[in-house]
PDB file of N, H, CA, C and O in Angstrom:
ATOM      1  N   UNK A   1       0.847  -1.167   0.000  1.00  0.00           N
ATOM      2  CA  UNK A   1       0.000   0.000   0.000  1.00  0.00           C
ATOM      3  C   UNK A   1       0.899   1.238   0.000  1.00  0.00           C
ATOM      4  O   UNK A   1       1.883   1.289   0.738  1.00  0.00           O
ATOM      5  N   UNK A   2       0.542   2.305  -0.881  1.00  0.00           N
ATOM      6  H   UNK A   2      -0.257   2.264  -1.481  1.00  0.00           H
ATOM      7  CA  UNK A   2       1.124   3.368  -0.618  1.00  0.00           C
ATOM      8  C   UNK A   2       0.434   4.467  -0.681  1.00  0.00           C
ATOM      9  O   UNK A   2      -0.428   4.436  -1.559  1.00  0.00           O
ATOM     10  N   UNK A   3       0.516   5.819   0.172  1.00  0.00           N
ATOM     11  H   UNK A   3       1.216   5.844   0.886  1.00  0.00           H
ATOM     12  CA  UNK A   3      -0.101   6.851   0.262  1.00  0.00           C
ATOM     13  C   UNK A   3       0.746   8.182   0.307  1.00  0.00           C
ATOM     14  O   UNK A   3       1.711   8.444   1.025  1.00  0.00           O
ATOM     15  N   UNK A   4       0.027   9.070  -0.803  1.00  0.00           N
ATOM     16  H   UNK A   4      -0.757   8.856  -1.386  1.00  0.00           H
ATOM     17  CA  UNK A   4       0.371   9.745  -0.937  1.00  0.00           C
ATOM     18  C   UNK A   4      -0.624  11.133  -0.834  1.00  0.00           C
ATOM     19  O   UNK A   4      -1.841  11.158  -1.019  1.00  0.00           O
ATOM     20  N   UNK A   5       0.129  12.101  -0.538  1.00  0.00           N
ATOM     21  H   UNK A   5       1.117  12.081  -0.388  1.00  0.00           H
ATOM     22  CA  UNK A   5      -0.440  13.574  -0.208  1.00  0.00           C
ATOM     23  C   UNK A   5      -0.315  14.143  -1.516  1.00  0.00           C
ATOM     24  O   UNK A   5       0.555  14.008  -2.375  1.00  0.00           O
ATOM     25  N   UNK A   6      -1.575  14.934  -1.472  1.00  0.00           N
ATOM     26  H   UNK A   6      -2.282  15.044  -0.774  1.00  0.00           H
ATOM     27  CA  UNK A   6      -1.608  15.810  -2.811  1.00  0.00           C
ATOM     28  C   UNK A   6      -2.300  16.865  -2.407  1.00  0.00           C
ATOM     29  O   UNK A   6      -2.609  17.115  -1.242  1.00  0.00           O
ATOM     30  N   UNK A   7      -2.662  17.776  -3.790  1.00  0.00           N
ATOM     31  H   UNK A   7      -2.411  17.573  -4.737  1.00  0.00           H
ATOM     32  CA  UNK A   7      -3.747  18.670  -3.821  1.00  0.00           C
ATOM     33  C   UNK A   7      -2.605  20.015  -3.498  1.00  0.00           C
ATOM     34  O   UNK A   7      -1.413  20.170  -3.764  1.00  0.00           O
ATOM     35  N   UNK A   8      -3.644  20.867  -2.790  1.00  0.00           N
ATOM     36  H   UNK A   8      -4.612  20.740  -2.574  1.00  0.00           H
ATOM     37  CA  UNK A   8      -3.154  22.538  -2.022  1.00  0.00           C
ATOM     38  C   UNK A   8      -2.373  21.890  -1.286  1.00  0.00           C
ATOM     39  O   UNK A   8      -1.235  22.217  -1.622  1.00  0.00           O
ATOM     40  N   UNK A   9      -2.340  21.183  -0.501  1.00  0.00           N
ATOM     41  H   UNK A   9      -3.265  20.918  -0.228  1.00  0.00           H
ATOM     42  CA  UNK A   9      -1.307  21.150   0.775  1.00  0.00           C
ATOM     43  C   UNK A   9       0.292  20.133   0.478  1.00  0.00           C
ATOM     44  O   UNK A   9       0.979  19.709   1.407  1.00  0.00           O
ATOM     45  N   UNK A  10       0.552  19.954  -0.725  1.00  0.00           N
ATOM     46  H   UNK A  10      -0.006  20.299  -1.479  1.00  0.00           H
ATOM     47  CA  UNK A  10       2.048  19.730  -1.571  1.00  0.00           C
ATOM     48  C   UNK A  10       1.915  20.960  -1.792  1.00  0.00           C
ATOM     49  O   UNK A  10       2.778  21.572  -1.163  1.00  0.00           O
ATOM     50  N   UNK A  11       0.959  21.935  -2.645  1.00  0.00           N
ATOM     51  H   UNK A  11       0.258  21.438  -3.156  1.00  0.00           H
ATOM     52  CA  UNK A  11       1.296  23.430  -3.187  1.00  0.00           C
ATOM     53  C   UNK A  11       2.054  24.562  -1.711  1.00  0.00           C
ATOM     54  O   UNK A  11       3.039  25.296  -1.628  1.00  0.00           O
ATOM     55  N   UNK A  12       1.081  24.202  -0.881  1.00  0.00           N
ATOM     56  H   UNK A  12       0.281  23.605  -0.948  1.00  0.00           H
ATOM     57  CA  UNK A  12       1.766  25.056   0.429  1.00  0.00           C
ATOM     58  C   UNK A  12       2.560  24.232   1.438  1.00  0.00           C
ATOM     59  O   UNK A  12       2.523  24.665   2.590  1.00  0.00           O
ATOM     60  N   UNK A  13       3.019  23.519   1.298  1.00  0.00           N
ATOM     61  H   UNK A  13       3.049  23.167   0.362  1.00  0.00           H
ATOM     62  CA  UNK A  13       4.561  22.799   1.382  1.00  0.00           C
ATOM     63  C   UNK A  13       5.748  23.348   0.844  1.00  0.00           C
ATOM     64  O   UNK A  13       6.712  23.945   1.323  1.00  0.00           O
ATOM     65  N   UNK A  14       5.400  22.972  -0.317  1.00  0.00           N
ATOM     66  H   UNK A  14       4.616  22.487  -0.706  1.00  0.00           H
ATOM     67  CA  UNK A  14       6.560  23.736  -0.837  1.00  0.00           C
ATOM     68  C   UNK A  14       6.695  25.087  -1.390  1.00  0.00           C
ATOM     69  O   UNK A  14       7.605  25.406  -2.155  1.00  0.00           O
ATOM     70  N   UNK A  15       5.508  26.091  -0.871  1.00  0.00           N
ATOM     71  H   UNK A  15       4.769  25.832  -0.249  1.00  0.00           H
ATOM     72  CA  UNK A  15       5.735  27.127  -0.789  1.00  0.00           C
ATOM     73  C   UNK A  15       5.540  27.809   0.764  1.00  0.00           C
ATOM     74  O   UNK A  15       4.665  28.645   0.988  1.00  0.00           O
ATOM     75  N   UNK A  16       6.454  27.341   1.756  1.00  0.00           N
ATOM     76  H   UNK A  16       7.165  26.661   1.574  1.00  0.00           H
ATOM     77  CA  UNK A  16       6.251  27.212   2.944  1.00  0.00           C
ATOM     78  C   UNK A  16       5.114  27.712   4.133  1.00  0.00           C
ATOM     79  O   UNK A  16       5.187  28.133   5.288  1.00  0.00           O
ATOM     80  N   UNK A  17       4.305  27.489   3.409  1.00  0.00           N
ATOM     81  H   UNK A  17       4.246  27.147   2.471  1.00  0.00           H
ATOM     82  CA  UNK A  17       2.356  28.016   4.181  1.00  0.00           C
ATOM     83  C   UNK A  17       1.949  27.020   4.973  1.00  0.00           C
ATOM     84  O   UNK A  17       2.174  25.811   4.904  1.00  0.00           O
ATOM     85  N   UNK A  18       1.402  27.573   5.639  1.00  0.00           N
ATOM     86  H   UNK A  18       1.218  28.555   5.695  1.00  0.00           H
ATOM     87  CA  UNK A  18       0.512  26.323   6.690  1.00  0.00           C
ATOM     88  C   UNK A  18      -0.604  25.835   5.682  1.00  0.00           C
ATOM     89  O   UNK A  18      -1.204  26.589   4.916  1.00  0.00           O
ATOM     90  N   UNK A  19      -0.807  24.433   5.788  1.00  0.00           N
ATOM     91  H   UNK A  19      -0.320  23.820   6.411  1.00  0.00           H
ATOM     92  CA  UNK A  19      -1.667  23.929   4.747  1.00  0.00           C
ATOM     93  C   UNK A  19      -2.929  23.717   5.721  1.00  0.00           C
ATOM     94  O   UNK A  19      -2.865  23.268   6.866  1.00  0.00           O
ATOM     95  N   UNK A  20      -4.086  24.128   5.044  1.00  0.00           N
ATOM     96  H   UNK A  20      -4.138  24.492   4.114  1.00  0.00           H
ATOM     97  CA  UNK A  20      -5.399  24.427   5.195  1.00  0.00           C
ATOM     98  C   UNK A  20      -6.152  22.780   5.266  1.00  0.00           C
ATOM     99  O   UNK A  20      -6.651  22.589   6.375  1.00  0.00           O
ATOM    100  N   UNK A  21      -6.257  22.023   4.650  1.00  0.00           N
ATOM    101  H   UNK A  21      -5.852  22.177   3.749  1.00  0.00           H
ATOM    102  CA  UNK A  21      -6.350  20.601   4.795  1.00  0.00           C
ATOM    103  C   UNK A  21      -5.911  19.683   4.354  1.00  0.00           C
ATOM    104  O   UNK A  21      -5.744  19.983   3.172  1.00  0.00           O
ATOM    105  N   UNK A  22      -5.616  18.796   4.483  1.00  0.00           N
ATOM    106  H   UNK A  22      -5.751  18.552   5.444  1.00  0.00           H
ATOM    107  CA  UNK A  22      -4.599  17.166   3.601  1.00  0.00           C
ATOM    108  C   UNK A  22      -5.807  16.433   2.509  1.00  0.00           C
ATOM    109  O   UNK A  22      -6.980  16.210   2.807  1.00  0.00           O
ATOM    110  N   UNK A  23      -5.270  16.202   1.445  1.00  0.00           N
ATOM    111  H   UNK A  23      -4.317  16.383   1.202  1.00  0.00           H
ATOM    112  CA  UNK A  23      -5.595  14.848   0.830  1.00  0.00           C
ATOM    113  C   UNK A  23      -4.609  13.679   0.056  1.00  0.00           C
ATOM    114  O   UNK A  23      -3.653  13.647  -0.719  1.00  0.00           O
ATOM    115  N   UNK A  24      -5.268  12.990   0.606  1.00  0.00           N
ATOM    116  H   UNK A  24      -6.045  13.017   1.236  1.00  0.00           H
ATOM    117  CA  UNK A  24      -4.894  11.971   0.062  1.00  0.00           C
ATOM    118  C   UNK A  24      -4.858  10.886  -0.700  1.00  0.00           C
ATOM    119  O   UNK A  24      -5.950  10.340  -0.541  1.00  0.00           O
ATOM    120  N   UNK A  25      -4.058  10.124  -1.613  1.00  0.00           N
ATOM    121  H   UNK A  25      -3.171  10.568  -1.742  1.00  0.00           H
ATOM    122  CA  UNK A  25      -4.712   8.732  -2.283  1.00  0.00           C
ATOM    123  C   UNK A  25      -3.606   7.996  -1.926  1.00  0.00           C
ATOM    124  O   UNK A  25      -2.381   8.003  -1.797  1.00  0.00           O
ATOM    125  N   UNK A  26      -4.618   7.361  -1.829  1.00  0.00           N
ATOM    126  H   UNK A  26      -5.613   7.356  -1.934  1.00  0.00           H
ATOM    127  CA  UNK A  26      -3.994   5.631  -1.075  1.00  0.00           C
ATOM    128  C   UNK A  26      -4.351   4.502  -2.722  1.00  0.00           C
ATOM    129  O   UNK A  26      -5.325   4.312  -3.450  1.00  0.00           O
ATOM    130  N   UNK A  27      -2.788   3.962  -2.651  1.00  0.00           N
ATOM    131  H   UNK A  27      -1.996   4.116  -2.059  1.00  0.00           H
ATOM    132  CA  UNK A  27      -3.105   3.493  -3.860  1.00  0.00           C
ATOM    133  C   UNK A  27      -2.623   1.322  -3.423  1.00  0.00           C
ATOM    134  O   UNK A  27      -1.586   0.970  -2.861  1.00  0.00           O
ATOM    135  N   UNK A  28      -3.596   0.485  -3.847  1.00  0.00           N
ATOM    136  H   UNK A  28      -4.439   0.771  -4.304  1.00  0.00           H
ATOM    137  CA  UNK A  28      -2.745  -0.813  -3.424  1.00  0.00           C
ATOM    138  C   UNK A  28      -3.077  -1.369  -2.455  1.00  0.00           C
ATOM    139  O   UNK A  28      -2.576  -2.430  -2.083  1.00  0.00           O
ATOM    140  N   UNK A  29      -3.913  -0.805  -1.912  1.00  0.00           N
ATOM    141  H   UNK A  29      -4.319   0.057  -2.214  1.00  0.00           H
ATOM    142  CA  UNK A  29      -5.303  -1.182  -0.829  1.00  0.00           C
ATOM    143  C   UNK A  29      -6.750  -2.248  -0.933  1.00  0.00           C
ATOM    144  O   UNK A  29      -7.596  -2.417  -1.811  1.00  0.00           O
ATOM    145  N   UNK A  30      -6.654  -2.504  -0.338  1.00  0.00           N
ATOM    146  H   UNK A  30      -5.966  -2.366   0.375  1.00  0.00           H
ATOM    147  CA  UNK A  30      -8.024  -3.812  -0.466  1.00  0.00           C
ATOM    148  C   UNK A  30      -8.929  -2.223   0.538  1.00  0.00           C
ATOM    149  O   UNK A  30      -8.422  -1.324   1.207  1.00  0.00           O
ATOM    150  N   UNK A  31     -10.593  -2.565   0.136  1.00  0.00           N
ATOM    151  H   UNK A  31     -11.006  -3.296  -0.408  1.00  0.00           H
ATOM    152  CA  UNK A  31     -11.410  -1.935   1.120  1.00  0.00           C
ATOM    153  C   UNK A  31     -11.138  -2.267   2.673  1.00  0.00           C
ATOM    154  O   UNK A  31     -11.045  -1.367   3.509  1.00  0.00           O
ATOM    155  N   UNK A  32     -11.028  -3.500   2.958  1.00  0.00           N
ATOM    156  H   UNK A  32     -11.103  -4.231   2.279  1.00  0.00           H
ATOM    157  CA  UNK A  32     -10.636  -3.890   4.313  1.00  0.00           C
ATOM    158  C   UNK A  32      -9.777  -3.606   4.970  1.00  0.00           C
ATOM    159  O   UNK A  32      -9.812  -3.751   6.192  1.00  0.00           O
ATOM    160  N   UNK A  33      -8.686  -3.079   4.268  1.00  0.00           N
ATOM    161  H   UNK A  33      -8.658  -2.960   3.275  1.00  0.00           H
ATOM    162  CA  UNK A  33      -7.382  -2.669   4.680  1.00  0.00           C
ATOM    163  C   UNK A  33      -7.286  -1.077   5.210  1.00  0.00           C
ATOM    164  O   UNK A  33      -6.588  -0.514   6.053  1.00  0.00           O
ATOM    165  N   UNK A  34      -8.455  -0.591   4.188  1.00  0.00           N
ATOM    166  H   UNK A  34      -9.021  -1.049   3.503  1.00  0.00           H
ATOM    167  CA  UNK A  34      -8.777   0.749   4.325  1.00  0.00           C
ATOM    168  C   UNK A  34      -9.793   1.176   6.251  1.00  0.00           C
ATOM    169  O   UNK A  34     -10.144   2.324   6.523  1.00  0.00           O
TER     170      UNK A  34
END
């Protein structure tokens, strides 16, 4: 399984801002696992 962060909050990461909320995709996952 791997998860990764995306969206605005990679954008204000690396433009050093406090990020407003996380998303994520989780990729390699069964539902159960989830």
């Amino acid at each position: 399984m791997k998860i990764y962060l995306v969206g605005g909050a990679v954008r204000d990461r690396l433009l050093q801002r406090p990020a407003g909320d996380h998303d994520w995709v989780v990729v390699g996952a069964t539902p159960a696992q989830m």
